[in-house]
Every structure is written in structure tokens, then in C-alpha cells.
KEDREN-135668 format. One record per residue (C-alpha): residue number from 1; residue in three letters; chain; x negated, y negated, z negated. Coordinates in Angstrom, 1 decimal, always signed. Example, Ala and Ser with C-alpha at 12.3 -4.5 7.8 and 13.67 -1.06 7.14 Angstrom:
<pts>
PT    n  res  chain       x       y       z
PT    1  ALA      A   -12.3    +4.5    -7.8
PT    2  SER      A   -13.7    +1.1    -7.1
</pts>
This chain:
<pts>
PT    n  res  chain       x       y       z
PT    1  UNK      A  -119.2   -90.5  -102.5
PT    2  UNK      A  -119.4   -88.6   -99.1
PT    3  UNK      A  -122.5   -90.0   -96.4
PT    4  UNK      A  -121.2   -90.1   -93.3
PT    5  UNK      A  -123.5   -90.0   -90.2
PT    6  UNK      A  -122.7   -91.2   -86.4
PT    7  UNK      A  -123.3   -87.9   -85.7
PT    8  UNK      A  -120.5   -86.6   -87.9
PT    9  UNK      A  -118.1   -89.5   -86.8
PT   10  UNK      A  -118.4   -88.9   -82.7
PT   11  UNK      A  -115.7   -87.7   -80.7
PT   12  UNK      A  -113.6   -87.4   -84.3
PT   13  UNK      A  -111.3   -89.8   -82.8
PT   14  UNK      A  -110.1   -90.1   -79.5
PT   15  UNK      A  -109.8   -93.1   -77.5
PT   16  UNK      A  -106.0   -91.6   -76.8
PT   17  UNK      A  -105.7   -91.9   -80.7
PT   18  UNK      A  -107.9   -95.2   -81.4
PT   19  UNK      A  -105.5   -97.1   -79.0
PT   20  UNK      A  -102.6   -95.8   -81.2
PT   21  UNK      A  -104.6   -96.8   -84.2
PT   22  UNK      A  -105.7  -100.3   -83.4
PT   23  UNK      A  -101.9  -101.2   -82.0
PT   24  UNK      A  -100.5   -99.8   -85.7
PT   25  UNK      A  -102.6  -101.5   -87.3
PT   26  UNK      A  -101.2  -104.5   -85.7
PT   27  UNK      A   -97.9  -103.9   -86.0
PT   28  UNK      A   -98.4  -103.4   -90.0
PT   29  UNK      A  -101.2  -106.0   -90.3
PT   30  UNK      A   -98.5  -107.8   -92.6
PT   31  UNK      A   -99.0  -104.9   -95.1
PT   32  UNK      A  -103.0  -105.4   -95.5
PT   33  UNK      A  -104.9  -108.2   -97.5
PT   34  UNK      A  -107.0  -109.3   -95.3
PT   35  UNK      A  -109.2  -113.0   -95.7
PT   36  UNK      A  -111.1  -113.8   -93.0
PT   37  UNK      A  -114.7  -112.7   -92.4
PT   38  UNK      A  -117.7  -114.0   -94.0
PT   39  UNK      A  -120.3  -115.1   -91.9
PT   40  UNK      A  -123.6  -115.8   -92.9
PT   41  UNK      A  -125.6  -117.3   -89.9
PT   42  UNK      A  -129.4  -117.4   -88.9
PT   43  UNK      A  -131.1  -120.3   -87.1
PT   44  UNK      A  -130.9  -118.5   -84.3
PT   45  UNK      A  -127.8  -116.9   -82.5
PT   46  UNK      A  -128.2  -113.7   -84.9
PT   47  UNK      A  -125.6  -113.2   -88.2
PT   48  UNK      A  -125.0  -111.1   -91.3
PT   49  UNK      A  -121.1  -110.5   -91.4
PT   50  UNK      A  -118.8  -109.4   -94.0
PT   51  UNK      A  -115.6  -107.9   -94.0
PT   52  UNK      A  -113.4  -106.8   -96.7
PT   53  UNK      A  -109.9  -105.8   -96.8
PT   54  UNK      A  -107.5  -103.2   -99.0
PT   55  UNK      A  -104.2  -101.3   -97.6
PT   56  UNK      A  -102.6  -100.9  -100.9
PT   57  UNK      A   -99.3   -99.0   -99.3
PT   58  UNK      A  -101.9   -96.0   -98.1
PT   59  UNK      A  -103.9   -96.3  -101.2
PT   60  UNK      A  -107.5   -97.7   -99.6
PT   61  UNK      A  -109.6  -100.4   -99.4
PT   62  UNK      A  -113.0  -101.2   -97.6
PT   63  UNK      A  -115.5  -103.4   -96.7
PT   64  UNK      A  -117.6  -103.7   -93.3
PT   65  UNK      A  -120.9  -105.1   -93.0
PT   66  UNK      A  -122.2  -106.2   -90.1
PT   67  UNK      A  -125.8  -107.5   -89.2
PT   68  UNK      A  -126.3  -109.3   -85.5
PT   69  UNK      A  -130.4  -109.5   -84.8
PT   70  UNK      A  -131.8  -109.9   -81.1
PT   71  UNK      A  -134.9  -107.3   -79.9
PT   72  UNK      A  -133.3  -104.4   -81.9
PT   73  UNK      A  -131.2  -101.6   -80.2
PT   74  UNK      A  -128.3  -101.6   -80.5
PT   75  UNK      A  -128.2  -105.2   -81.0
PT   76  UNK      A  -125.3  -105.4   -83.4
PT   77  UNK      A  -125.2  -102.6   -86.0
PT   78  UNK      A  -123.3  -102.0   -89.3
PT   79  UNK      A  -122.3  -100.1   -92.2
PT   80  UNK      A  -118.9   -99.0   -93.8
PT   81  UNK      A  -118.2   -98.7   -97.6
PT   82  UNK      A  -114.5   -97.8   -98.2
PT   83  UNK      A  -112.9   -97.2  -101.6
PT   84  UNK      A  -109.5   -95.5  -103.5
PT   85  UNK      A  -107.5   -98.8  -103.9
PT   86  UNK      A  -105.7   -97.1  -107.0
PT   87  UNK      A  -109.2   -96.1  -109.2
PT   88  UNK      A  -111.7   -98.3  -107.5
PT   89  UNK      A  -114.0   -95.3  -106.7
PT   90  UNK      A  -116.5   -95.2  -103.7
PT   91  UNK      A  -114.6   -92.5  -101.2
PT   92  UNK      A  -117.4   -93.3   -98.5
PT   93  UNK      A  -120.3   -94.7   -96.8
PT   94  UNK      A  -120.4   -94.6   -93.4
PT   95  UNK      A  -122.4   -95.3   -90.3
PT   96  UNK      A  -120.1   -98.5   -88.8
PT   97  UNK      A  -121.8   -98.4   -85.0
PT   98  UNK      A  -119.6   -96.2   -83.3
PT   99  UNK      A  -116.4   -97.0   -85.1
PT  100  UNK      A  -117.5  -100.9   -84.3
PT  101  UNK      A  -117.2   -99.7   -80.4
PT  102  UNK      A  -113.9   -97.7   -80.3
PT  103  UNK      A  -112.5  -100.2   -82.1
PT  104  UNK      A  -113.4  -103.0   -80.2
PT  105  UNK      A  -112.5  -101.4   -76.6
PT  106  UNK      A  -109.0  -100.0   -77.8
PT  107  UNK      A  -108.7  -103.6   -79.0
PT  108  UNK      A  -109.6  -104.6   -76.0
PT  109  UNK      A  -107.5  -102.2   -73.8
PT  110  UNK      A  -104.5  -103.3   -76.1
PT  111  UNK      A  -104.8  -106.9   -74.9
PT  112  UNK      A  -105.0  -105.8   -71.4
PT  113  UNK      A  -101.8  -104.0   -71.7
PT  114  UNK      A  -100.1  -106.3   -73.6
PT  115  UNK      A  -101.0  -109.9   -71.7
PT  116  UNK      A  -102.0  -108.7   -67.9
PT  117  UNK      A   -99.9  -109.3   -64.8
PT  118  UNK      A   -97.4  -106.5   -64.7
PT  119  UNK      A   -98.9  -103.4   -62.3
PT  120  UNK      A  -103.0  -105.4   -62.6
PT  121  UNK      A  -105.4  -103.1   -60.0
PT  122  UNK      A  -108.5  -105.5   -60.3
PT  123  UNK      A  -110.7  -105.7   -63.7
PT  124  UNK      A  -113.8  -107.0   -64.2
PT  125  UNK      A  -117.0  -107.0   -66.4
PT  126  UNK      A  -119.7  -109.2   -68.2
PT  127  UNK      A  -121.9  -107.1   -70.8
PT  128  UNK      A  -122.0  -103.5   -69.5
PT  129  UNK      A  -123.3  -102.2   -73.1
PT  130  UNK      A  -122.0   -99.6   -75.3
PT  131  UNK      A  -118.8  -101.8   -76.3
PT  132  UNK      A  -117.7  -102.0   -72.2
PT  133  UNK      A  -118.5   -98.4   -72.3
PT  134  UNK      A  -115.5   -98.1   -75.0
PT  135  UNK      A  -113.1  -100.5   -73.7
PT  136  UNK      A  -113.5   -98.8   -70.1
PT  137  UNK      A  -112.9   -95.5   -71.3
PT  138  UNK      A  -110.0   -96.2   -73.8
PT  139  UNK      A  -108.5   -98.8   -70.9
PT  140  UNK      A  -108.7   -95.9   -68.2
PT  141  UNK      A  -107.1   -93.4   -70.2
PT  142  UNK      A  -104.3   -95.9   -70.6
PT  143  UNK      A  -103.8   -97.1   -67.3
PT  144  UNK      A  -102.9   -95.4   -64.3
PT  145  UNK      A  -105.3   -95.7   -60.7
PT  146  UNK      A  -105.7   -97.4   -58.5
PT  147  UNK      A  -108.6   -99.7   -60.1
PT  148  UNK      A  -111.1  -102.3   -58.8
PT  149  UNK      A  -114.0  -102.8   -61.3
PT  150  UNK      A  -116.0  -105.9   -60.3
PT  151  UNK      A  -119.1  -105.5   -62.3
PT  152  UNK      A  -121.5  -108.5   -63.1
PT  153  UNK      A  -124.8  -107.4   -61.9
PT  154  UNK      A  -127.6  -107.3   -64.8
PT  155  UNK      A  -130.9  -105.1   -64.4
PT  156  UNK      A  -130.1  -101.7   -63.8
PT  157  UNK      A  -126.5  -102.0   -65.9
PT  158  UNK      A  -124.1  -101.8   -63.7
PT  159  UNK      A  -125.6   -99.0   -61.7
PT  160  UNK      A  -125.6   -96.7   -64.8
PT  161  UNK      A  -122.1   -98.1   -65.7
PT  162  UNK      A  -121.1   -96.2   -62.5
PT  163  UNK      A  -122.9   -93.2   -63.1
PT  164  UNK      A  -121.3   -92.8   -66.1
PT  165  UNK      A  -117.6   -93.2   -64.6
PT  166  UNK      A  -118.5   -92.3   -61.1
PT  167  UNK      A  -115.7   -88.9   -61.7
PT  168  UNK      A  -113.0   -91.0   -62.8
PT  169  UNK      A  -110.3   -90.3   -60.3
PT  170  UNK      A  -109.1   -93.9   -58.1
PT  171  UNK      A  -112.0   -96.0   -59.8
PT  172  UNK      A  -113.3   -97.8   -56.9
PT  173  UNK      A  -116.3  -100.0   -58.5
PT  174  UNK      A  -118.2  -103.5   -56.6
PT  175  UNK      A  -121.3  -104.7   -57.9
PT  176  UNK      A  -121.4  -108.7   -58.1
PT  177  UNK      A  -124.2  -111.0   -58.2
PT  178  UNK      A  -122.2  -114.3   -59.7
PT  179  UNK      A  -120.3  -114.6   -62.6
PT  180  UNK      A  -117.7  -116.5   -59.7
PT  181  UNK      A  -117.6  -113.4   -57.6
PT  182  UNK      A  -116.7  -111.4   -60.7
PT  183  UNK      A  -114.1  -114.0   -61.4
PT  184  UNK      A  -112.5  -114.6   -58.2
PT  185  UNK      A  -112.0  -110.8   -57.8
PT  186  UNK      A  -110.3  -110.5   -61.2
PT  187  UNK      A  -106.9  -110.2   -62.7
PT  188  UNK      A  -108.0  -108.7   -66.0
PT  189  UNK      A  -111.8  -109.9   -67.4
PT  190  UNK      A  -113.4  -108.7   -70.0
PT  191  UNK      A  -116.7  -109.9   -71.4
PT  192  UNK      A  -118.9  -108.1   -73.8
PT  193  UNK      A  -121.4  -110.3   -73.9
PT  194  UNK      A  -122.5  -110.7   -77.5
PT  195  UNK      A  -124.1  -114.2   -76.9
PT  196  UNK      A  -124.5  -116.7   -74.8
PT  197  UNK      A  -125.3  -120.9   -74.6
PT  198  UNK      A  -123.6  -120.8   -71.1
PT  199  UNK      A  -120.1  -121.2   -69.6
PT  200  UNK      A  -119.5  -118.0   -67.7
PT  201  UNK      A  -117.6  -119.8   -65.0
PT  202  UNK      A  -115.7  -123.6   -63.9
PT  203  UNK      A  -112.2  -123.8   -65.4
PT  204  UNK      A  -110.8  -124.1   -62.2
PT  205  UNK      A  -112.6  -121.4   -60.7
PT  206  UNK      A  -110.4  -118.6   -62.8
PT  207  UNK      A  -107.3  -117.7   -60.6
PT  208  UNK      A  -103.9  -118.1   -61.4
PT  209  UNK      A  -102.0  -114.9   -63.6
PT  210  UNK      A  -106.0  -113.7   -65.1
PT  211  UNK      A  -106.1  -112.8   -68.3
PT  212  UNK      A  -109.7  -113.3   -70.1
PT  213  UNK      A  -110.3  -110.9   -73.0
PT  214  UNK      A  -113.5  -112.0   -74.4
PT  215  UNK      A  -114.8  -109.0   -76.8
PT  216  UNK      A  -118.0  -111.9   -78.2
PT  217  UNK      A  -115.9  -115.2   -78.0
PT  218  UNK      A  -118.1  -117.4   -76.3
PT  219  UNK      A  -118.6  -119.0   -72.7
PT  220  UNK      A  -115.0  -119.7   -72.3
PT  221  UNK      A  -114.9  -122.7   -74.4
PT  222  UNK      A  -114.0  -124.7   -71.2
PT  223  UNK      A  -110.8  -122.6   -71.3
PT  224  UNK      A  -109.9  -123.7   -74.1
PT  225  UNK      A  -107.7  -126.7   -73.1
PT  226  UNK      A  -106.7  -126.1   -69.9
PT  227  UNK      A  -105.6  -122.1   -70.0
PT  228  UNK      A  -101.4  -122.1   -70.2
PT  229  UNK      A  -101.8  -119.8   -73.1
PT  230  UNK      A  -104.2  -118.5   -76.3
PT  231  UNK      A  -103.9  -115.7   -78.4
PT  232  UNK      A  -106.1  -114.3   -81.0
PT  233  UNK      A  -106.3  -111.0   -83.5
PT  234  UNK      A  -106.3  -113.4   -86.6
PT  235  UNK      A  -105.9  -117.2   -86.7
PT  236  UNK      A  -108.2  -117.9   -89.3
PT  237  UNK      A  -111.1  -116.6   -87.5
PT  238  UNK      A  -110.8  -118.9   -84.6
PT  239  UNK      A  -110.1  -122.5   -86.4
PT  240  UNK      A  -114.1  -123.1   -86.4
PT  241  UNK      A  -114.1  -122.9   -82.4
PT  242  UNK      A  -115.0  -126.0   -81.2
PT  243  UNK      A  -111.9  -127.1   -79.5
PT  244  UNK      A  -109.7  -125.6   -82.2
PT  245  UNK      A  -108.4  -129.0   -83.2
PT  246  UNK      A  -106.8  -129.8   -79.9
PT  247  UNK      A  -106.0  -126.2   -78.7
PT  248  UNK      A  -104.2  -125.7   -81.9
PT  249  UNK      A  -101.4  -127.9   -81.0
PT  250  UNK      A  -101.7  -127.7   -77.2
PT  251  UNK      A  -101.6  -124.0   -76.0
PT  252  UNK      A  -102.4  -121.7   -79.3
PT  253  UNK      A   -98.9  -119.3   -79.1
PT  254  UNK      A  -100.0  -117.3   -82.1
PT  255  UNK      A  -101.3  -113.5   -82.9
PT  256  UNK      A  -101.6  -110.3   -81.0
PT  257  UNK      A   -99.3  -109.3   -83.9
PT  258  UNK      A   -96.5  -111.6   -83.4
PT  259  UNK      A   -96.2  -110.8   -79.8
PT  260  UNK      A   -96.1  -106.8   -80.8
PT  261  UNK      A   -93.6  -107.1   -83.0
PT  262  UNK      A   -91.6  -109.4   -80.7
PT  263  UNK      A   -91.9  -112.8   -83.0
PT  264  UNK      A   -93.4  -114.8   -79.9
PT  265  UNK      A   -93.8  -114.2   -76.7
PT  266  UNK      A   -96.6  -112.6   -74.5
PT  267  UNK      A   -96.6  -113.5   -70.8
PT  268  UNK      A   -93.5  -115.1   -69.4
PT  269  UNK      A   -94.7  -115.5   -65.9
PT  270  UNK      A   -97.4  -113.9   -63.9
PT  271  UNK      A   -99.1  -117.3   -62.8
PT  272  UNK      A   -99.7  -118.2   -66.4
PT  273  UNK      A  -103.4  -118.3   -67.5
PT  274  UNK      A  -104.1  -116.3   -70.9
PT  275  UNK      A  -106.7  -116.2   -73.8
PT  276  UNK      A  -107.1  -113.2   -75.8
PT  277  UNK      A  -109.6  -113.8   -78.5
PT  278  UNK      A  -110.6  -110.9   -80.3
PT  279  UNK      A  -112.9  -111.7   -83.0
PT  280  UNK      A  -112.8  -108.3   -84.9
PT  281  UNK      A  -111.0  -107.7   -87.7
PT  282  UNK      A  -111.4  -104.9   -90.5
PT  283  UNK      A  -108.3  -103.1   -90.9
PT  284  UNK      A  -109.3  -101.7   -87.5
PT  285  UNK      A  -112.6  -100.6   -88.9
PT  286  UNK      A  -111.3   -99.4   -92.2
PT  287  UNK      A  -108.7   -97.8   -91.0
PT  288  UNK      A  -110.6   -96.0   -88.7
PT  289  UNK      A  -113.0   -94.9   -91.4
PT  290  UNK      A  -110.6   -93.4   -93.6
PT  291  UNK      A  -109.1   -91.7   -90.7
PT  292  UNK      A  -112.7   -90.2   -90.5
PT  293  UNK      A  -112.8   -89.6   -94.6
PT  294  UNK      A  -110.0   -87.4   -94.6
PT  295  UNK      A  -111.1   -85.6   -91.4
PT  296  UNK      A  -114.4   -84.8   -92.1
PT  297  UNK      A  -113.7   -82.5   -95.4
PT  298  UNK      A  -116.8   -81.0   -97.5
PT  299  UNK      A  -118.8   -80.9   -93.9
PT  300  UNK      A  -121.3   -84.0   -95.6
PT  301  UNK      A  -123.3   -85.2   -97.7
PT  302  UNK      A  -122.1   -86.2  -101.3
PT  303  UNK      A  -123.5   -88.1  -103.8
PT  304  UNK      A  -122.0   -89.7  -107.1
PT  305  UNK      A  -122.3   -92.9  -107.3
PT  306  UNK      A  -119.5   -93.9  -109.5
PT  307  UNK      A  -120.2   -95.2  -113.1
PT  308  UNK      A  -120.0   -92.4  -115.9
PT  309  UNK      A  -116.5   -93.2  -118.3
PT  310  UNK      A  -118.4   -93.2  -121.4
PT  311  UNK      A  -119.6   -96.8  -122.4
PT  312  UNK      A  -123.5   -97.7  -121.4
PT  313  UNK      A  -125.4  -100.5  -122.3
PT  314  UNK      A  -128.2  -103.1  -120.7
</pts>
């Protein structure tokens, strides 16, 4: 079983390539057995997730862990394990941090392209951590300038979010002090914040045609009922939101995947309020990890951890 370090995965895969990833991945999500995560909660707002799926028609399986625990740095971190679906073997264990990331912003990116206002200019951002880092580099390599990037103010955040994207050409960036001035200003907002007790913003204070693509799910619950329309990356993992009861039958449309493959619709109208929830599911992860396997060769360390064939005993 190969180890396989952040420093071996970085810059493997592109954000050009994870955005082609991530949207396959939809498209075939049919293909994949894939139950809905595990999550193991502490009395605070920290977690221990689980995520296991298998893609038996490219011959892999894997599981993701995931740990959530505030004062550490990163915050969130994680491991992958991924296996040959035919034998069962251990292929791989990997460092999950930076695959969690490019993931989660060409995810993110995705949404944007598939449920923004036709020709959106004006973005904006709560959480400027290492996951807005992603989506903003996989979104600008997908979408053409002009851009306005309203960024939430938060210590000295948004001020090195800038640095770091200052030579991306037509980027104009505003700092904002209120989550409303973020708001008003936006036809595409993302938020990753990984957790808060607050509402971000009044219902009635997010314009007609936005599109809210909340990375970490909460402080849009009072969206939930009054948005026109809510998708999500997998059903399952939104039915224990706490409106799920009435937005179920109100405004849920259905999955990112039914809308890529043309089985609902998207947007119908560019005055139409949208939900994307993106709760993060592992074919994205595992997929990305075998990618990573099968480029990284002999260049790592192995170890066997794999059962010897002859019989043993207790």
C-alpha cells in the first residue's frame, strides 16, 4: 500500500482537470454505490465523518475520513484509504486535506456555472480560508472577466485573499464590512464558513436572480422556505436540515445530477432565487485519489499491509 503525502498530491491535478472531474462524476454518479455519510457528532459544533463508496465499473473503492475540531489548523482535516474493488486490497493511503479543497471549490465552481444568471459579473464571499482559495481559483479559470468579488471582511482575510489573486486579469475585488453589503452586491455567493449559530442575512434581503452556494450548509436556513428553488449534491444528506419536512415538498427540484443530465431543470428564469447545497460527497474524493494513485507511480512510500494468503490463527 503506497503513503501518499500532500506534498506528493499538490498541483497533481489541476483545477482545469478537477472541474472536469467533479462534473463526471456527476454525470455517472448513477454508476457508484454511494450511502450517505456517517456522522458522528461532538457536543460541540466539531464532527468525525465517514465516507465510503466503490466504483465497481473502474474497479475501486474508498473510504474518506474526516475529523472537524475547532483551535486546530486547518480546522477540518482528513485521510483517504482507497482499495481494488475486484481483490479487496489496500491501493492507498492518502493525505485527504488538499484533495478535500479542490474538490469542494470545483464543486462549487460547477454550481455557479450550472445555476447563476446567464453572463453573472458580481460574486461574493463568506470564509476566505483554504476552501474559497480553491473555489476562486477553479471558478476563475472557468469564467471569463469581468468580475466583482465582494469580500466579507474578517481580520486580515480578505486583504491576503487579494494578495493572492491581486494578478488575475479583470478581478476587481471590494472589501465589505456586513454580511448585507456582501449580499446586496451579489449575484453568485458563496460561503465557506465551516460553522456558524447565525443567519448570514434576512430572507428578504437576498436580491432577486442570486444564487447561494453554501460550501458548510449553515446560516441559510431562513432560505429554506421562501427561495423559488433548492438543489443539493445528494438528497440523503440534506433530509436532517431542519426545514427538510416542508422544503421537501415546497421548493426541493432535486440533484445537481439530474439537472446535468437534463432529467429536471436548472434555472428557468433569471429572477428565480436558488439553493445549491453541497454537502460533500465521496466519489469526488475517491475519485480524485485514484486519479492521484495511478499518477504518482513508484515516487512513494510503500508498505504491505495486506493479510498474507496462508491461513493464521488468534
Amino acid at each position: 500500500m503506497k503513503i501518499i503525502t500532500h506534498e506528493a498530491i499538490k498541483g497533481l491535478i489541476s483545477p482545469a482537470e478537477a472541474f472536469e472531474l467533479v462534473r463526471e462524476n456527476f454525470i455517472r454518479k448513477a454508476e457508484w454505490i454511494l450511502p450517505a455519510k456517517t456522522s458522528l457528532k461532538y457536543k460541540t459544533a466539531d464532527f468525525f465523518n465517514t465516507m465510503p463508496c466503490m466504483m465497481p465499473a473502474e474497479g475501486f473503492a474508498g473510504v474518506k475520513m474526516i475529523f472537524r475540531r475547532a483551535g486546530r489548523v486547518p480546522t477540518l482535516t482528513s485521510k483517504i484509504i482507497i482499495f481494488d474493488y475486484a481483490t479487496g486490497d489496500a491501493l492507498a493511503l492518502l493525505d485527504g486535506d488538499y484533495l478535500t479543497v479542490l474538490r469542494t471549490g470545483a464543486v462549487a465552481a460547477l454550481a455557479a456555472e450550472t445555476f447563476a444568471v446567464k453572463n453573472y459579473n458580481r460574486i461574493g464571499l463568506f470564509g476566505l480560508g483554504n476552501t474559497a482559495y480553491a473555489t476562486f481559483d477553479v471558478l476563475t479559470k472557468r469564467k471569463n472577466a469581468p468580475l466583482e468579488v465582494y469580500l466579507l471582511r474578517y481580520k486580515d482575510q480578505a486583504e491576503k485573499f487579494i494578495e493572492r489573486f491581486r494578478n488575475v486579469a479583470g478581478v476587481k475585488f471590494f472589501i465589505a464590512d456586513t454580511c448585507e453589503a456582501v449580499v446586496e452586491n451579489s449575484q453568485v455567493l458563496f460561503s465557506c464558513v465551516t460553522n456558524t449559530d447565525d443567519l448570514f442575512c434576512a430572507a428578504e434581503k437576498y436580491p432577486s436572480g442570486i444564487t447561494i452556494i453554501p460550501v458548510h450548509s449553515k446560516g441559510f436556513q431562513n432560505c429554506d422556505l421562501v427561495f423559488d428553488k433548492i438543489f443539493a449534491d445528494q438528497t440523503d444528506q440534506i433530509k436532517s436540515f431542519k426545514y427538510w419536512a416542508q422544503f421537501s415538498e415546497l421548493n426541493y427540484c432535486g440533484e445537481l445530477t439530474d439537472v446535468l443530465t437534463g432529467k429536471v431543470d436548472g434555472r428557468t428564469n433569471a429572477n428565480e432565487r436558488i439553493l445549491s447545497y453541497n454537502v460533500g460527497i465521496a466519489i469526488h474524493d475517491i475519485r480524485f485519489a485514484f486519479e492521484v494513485y495511478k499518477l504518482i507511480g513508484a515516487d512513494c512510500a510503500e508498505v504491505n499491509l495486506n493479510s498474507p494468503v496462508e491461513k493464521f490463527f488468534y
